[in-house]
Residue, then its C-alpha position, 0 to 999 in steps of 0.5 A: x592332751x589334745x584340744x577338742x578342737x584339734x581333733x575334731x579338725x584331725x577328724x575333718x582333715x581325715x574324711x577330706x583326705x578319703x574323700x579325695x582318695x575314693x573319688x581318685x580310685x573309683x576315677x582310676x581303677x579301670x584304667x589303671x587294671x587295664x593298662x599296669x605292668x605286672x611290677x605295678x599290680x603286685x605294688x598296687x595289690x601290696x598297698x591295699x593290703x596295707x590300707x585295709x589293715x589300716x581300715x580295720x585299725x580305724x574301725x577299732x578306733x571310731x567303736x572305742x572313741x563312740x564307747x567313750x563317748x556314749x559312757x560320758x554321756x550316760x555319766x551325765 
């Protein structure tokens, strides 16, 4: 089982980590639409459809662990 604390640092490292890779896109985007080969639009178009299938799983996450969380509450 995992400690709360190390969860909850997982949970802080992860909004670090997609804090750091929004700030990088909105930074980027243009740029990077403007002056990418082809080979580079289709790699970049294959991991966004990569990350949003990983963004939907992490909602699914975060709705059951606040479920989780609001059920022990009631419970106390």
């Amino acid at each position: 089982m995992a400690d709360p604390r190390s969860f909850l640092d997982n949970l802080a490292n992860l909004h670090l980590v997609m804090s750091v890779a929004l700030e990088h896109l909105q930074g980027n985007r243009d740029e990077f639409a403007a002056t990418s080969a082809r080979e580079h639009v289709t790699q970049a178009q294959t991991l966004v459809g990569k990350i949003r299938s990983l963004g939907a799983e992490l909602e699914k996450e975060f709705q059951a662990l606040e479920s989780l969380v609001a059920e022990q509450r009631h419970l106390m």
